[in-house]
KOLMARFI-35787 format. One line per field, with one value per residue: residue number from 0; residue in one letter; x, y, z of N, C-alpha, C in turn. Coordinates in steps of 0.05 Angstrom, whole numbers, plus 5000, padded with zeros to 4 digits. Atoms other than C-alpha are relative to their C-alpha. Example, Ala and Ser with C-alpha at 12.3 -4.5 7.8 and 13.67 -1.06 7.14 Angstrom:
KOLMARFI-35787
n c(0 | 1)
res c(A | S)
n_east c(5018 | 4984)
n_north c(4976 | 4976)
n_up c(5000 | 4999)
ca_east c(5246 | 5273)
ca_north c(4910 | 4979)
ca_up c(5156 | 5143)
c_east c(5018 | 4985)
c_north c(5024 | 5022)
c_up c(5000 | 5014)
This chain:
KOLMARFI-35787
n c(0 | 1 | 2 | 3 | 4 | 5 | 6 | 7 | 8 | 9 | 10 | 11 | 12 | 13 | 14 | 15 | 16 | 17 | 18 | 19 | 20 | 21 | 22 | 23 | 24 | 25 | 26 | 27 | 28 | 29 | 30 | 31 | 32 | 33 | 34 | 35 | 36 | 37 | 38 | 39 | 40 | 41 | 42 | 43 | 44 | 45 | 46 | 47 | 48 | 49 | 50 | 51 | 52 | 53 | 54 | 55 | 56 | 57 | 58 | 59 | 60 | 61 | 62 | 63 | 64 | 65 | 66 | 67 | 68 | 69 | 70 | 71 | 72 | 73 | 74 | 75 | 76 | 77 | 78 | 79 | 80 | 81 | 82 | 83 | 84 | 85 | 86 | 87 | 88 | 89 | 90 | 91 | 92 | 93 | 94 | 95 | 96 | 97 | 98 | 99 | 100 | 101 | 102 | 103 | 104 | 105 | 106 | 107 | 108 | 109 | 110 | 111 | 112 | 113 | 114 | 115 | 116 | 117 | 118 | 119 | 120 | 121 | 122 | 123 | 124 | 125 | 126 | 127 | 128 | 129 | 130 | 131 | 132 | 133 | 134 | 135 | 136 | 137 | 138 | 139 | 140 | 141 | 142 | 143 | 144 | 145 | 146 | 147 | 148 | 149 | 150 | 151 | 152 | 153 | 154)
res c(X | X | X | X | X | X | X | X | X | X | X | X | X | X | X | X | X | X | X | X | X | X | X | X | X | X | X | X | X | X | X | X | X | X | X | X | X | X | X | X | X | X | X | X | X | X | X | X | X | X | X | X | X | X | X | X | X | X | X | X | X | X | X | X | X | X | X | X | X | X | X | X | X | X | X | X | X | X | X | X | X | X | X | X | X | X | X | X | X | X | X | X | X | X | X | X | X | X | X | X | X | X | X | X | X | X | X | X | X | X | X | X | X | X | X | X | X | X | X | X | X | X | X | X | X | X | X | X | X | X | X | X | X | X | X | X | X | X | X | X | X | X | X | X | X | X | X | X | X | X | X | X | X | X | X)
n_east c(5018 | 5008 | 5022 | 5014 | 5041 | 5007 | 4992 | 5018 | 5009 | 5017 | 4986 | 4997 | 5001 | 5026 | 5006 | 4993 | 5020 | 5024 | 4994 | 4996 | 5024 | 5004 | 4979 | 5012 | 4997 | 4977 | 4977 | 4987 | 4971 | 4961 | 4991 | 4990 | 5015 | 5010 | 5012 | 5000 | 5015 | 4981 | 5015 | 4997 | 4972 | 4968 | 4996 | 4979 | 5023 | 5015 | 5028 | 5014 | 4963 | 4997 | 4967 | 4977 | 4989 | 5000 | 4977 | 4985 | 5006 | 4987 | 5011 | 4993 | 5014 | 5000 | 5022 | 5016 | 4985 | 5006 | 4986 | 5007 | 4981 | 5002 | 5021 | 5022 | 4994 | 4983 | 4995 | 4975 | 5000 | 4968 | 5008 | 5017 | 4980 | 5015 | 5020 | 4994 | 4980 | 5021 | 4995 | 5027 | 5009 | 5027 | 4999 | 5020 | 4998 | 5020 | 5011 | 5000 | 5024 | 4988 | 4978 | 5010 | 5020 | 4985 | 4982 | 5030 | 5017 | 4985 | 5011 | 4996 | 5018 | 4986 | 4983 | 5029 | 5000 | 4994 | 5012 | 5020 | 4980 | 4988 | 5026 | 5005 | 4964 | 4984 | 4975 | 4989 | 4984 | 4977 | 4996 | 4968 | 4995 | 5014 | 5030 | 4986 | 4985 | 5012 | 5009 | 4973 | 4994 | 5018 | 5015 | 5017 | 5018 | 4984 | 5009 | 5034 | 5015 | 5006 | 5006 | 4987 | 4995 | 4984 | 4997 | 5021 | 5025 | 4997 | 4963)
n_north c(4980 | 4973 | 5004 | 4971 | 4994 | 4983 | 4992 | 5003 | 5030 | 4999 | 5021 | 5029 | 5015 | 5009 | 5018 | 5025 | 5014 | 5012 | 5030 | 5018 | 5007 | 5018 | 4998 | 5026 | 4993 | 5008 | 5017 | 5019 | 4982 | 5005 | 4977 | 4981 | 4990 | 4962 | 4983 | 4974 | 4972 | 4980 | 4974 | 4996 | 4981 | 5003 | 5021 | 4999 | 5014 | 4984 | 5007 | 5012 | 5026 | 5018 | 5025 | 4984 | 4977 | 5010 | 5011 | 4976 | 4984 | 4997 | 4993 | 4986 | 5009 | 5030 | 5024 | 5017 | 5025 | 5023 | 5025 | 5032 | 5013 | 5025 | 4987 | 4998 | 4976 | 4963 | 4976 | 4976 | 4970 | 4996 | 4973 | 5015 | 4994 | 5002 | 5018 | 5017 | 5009 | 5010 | 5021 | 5011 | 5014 | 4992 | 4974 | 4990 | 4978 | 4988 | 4970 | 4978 | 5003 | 5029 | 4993 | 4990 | 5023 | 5021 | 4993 | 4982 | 5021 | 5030 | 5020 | 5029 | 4994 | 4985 | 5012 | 5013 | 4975 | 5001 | 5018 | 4974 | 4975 | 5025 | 4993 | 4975 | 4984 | 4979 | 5013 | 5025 | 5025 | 5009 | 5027 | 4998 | 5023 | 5030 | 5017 | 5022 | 4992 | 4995 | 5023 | 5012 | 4989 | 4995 | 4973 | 5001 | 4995 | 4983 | 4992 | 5008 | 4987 | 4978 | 5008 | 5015 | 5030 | 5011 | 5030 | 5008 | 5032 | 5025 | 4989)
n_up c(5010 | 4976 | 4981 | 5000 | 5002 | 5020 | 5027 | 5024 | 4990 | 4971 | 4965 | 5005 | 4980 | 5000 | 5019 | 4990 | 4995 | 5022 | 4999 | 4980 | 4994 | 5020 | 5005 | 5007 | 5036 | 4998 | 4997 | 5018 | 5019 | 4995 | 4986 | 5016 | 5021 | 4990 | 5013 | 4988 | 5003 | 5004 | 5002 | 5047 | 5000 | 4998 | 5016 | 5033 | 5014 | 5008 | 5017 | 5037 | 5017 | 4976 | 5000 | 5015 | 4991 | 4975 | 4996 | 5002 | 4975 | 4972 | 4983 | 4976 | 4967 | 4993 | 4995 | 4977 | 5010 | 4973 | 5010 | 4980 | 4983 | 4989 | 4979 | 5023 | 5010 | 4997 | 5012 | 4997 | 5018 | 5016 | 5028 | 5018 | 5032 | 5021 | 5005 | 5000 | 4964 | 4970 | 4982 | 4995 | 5027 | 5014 | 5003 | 4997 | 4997 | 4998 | 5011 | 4974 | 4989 | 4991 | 4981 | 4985 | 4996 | 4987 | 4968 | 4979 | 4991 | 4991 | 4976 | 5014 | 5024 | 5026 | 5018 | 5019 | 5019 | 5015 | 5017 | 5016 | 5012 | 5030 | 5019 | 5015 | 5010 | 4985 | 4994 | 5012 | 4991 | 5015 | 4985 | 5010 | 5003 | 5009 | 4991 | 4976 | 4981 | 4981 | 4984 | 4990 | 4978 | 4983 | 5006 | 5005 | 4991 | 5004 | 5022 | 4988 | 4993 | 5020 | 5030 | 5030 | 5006 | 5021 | 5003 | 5030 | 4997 | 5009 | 4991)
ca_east c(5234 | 5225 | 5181 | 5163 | 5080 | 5059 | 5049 | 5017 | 4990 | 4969 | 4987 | 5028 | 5012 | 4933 | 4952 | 4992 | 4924 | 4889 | 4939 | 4949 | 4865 | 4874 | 4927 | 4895 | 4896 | 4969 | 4991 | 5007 | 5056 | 5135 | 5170 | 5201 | 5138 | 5119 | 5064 | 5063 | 5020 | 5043 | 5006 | 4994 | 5031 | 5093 | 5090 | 5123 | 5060 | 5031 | 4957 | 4934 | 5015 | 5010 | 5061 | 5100 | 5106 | 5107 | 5168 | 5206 | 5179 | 5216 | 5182 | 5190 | 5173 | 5149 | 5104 | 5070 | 5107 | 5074 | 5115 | 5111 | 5163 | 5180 | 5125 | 5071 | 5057 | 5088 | 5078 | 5132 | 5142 | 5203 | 5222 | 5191 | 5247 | 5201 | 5168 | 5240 | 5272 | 5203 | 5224 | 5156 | 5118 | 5048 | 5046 | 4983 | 4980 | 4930 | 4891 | 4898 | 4821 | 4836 | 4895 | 4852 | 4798 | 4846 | 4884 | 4809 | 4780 | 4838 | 4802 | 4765 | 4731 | 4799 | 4821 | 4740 | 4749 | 4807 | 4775 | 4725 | 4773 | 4813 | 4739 | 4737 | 4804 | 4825 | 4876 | 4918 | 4951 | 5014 | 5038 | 5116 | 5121 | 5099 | 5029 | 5072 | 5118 | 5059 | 5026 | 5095 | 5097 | 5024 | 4980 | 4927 | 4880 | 4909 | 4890 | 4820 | 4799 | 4815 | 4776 | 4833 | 4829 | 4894 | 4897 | 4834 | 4778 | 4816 | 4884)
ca_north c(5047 | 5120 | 5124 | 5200 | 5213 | 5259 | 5273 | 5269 | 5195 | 5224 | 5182 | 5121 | 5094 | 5099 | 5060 | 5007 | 5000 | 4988 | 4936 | 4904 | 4899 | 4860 | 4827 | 4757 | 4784 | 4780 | 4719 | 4680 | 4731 | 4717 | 4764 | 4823 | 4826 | 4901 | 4946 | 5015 | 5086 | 5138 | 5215 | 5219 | 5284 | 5252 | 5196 | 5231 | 5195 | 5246 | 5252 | 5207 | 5166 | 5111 | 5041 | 5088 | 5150 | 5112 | 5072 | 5140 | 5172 | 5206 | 5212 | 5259 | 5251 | 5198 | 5134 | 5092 | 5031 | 4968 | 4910 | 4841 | 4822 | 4772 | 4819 | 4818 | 4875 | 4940 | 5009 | 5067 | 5131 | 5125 | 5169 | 5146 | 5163 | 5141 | 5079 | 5042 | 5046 | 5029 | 4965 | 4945 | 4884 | 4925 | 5001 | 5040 | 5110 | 5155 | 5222 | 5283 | 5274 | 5191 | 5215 | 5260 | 5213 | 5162 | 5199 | 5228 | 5160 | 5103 | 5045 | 4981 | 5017 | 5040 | 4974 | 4972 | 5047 | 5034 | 4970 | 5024 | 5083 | 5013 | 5009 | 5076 | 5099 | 5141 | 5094 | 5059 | 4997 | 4966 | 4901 | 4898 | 4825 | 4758 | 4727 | 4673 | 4708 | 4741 | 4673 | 4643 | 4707 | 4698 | 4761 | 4720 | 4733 | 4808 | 4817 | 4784 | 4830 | 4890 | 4858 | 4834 | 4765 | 4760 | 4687 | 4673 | 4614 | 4569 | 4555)
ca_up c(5189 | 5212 | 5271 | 5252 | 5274 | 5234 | 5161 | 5097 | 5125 | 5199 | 5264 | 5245 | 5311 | 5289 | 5223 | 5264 | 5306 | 5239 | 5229 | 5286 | 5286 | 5218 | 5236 | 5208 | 5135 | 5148 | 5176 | 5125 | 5088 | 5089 | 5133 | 5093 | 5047 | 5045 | 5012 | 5017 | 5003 | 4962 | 4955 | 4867 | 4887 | 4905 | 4864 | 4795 | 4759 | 4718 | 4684 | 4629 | 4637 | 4682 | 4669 | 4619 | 4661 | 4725 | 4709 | 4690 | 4742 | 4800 | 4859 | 4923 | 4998 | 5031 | 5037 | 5083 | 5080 | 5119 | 5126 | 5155 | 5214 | 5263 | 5301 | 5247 | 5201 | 5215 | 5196 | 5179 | 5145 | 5091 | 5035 | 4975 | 4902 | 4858 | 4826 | 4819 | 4884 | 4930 | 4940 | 4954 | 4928 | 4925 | 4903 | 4926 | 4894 | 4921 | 4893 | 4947 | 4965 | 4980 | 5026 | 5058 | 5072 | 5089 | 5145 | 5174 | 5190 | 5207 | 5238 | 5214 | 5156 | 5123 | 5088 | 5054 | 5035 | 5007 | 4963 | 4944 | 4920 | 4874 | 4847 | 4832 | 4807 | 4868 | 4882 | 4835 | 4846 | 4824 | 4827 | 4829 | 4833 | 4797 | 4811 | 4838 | 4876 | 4906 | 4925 | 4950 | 5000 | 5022 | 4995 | 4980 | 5030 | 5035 | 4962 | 4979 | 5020 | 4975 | 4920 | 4879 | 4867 | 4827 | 4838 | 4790 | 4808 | 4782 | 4825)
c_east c(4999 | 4982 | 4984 | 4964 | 4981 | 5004 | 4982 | 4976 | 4988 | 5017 | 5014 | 4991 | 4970 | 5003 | 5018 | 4988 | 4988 | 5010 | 5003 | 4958 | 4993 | 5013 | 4992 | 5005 | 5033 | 5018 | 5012 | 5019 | 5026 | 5007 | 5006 | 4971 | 4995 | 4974 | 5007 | 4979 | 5012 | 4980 | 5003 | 5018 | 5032 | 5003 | 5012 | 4982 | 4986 | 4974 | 5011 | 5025 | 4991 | 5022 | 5021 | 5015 | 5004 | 5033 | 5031 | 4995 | 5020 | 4990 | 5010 | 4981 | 4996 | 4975 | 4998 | 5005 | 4980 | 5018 | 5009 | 5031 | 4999 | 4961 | 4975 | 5012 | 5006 | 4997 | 5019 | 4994 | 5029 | 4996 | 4996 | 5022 | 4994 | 4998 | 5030 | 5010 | 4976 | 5010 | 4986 | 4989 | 4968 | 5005 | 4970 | 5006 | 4976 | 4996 | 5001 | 4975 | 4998 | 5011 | 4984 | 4976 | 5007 | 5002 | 4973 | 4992 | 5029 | 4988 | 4989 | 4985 | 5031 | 5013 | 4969 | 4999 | 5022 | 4993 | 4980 | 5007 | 5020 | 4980 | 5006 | 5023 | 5010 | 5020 | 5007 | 5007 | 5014 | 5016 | 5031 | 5009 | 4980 | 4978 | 5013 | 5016 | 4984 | 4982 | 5012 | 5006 | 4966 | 4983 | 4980 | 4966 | 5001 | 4987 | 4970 | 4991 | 4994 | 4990 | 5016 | 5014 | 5020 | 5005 | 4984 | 4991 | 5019 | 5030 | 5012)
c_north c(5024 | 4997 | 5020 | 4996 | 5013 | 5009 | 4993 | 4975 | 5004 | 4979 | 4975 | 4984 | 4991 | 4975 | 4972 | 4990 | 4985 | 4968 | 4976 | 4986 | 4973 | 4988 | 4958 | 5000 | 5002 | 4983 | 4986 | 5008 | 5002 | 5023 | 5022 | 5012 | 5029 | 5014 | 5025 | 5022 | 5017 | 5019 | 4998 | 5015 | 4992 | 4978 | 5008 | 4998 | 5027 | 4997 | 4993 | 4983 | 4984 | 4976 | 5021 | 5014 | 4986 | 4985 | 5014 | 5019 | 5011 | 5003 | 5020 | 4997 | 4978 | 4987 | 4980 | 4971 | 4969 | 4968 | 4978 | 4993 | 4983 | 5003 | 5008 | 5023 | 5030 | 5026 | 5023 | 5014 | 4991 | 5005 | 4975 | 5025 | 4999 | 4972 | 4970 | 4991 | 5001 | 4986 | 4998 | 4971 | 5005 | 5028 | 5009 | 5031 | 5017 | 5033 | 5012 | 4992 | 4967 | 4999 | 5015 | 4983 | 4970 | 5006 | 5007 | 4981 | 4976 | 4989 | 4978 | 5004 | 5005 | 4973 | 4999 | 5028 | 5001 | 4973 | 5017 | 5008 | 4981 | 5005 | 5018 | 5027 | 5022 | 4990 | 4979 | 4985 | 4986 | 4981 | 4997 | 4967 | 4984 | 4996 | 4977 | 5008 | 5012 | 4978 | 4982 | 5021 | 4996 | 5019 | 4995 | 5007 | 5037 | 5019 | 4989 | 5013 | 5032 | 4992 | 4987 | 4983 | 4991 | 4976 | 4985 | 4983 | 4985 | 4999 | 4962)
c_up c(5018 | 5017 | 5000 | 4998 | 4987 | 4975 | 4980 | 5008 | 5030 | 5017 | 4986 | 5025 | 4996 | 4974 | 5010 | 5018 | 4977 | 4991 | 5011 | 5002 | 4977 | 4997 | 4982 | 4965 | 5000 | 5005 | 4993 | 4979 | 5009 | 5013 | 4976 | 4973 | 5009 | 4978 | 5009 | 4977 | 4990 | 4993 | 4954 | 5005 | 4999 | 4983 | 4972 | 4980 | 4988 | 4988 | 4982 | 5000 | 5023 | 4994 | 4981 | 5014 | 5025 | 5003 | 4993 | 5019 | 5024 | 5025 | 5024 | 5036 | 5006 | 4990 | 5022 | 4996 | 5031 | 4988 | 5020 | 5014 | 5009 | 5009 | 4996 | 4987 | 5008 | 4990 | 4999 | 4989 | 4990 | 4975 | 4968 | 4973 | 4986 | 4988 | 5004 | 5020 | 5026 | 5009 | 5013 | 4981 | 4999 | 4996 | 5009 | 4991 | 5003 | 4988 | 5032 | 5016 | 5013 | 5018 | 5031 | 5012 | 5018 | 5027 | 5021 | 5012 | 4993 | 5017 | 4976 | 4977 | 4979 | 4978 | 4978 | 4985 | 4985 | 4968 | 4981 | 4978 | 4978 | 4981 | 4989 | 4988 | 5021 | 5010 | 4983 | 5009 | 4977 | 5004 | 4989 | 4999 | 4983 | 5015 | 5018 | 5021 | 5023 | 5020 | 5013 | 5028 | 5011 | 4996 | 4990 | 5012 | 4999 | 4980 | 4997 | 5004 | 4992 | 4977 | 4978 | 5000 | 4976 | 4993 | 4980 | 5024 | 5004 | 5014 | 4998)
């Protein structure tokens, strides 16, 4: 992953404190799993289209890719093509004002503001894998603590 510090996303080194602080909500996820952050802007995703326009989509620039190593989870900067070539198994796309909000305050508030901003449509979310495939890599707690209990009650 790029190591570049600056950018749409602010310090990667502040968002690989945030991870390293949570790094518990991670340890039970298979190596290689990854999420990542992408700006609405660059995401291709236009108003009012979302699974339609999203999976025709092109995207430009980057995203904020975090992804589980030997060495826990990880954060990078890498360019982001658009919805088919992430190669992610969570999507996050954020509104400009979300981004900005994001990058202002990294610390142990930003994984509950982002749970928020899910609530309240400033950040989509997109699930590129199976329910199973995500509970076979571990994303249950992960997806817990952003509110979304894909697993159901009943397991």
């Amino acid at each position: 992953m790029e190591t570049a510090t600056e950018s749409v996303f602010g310090e990667v080194a502040e968002w690989q404190a945030m991870l390293d602080r949570h790094g518990e909500l991670f340890a039970d996820m298979a190596p290689g799993s990854s999420v990542a952050i992408v700006p609405r802007e660059g995401s291709g995703i236009q108003p009012g289209k979302h699974i339609a326009g999203l999976k025709a989509a092109e995207g430009a620039g980057d995203m904020l890719r975090w992804e589980v190593t030997a060495d826990g989870m990880r954060a990078g900067i890498v360019p982001y093509r658009g919805f088919q070539e992430a190669k992610v198994d969570l999507l996050f796309v954020a509104e400009a004002e979300v981004m900005d909000r994001l990058r202002a305050d990294i610390g142990d508030a930003t994984l509950a503001l982002m749970k928020r901003q899910i609530r309240a449509g400033g950040i989509m979310f997109f699930v590129m894998r199976t329910k199973y495939e995500l509970q076979d890599a571990g994303y249950e707690e992960f997806l817990d603590s952003l509110g979304l209990a894909f697993l159901g009650a009943c397991r």
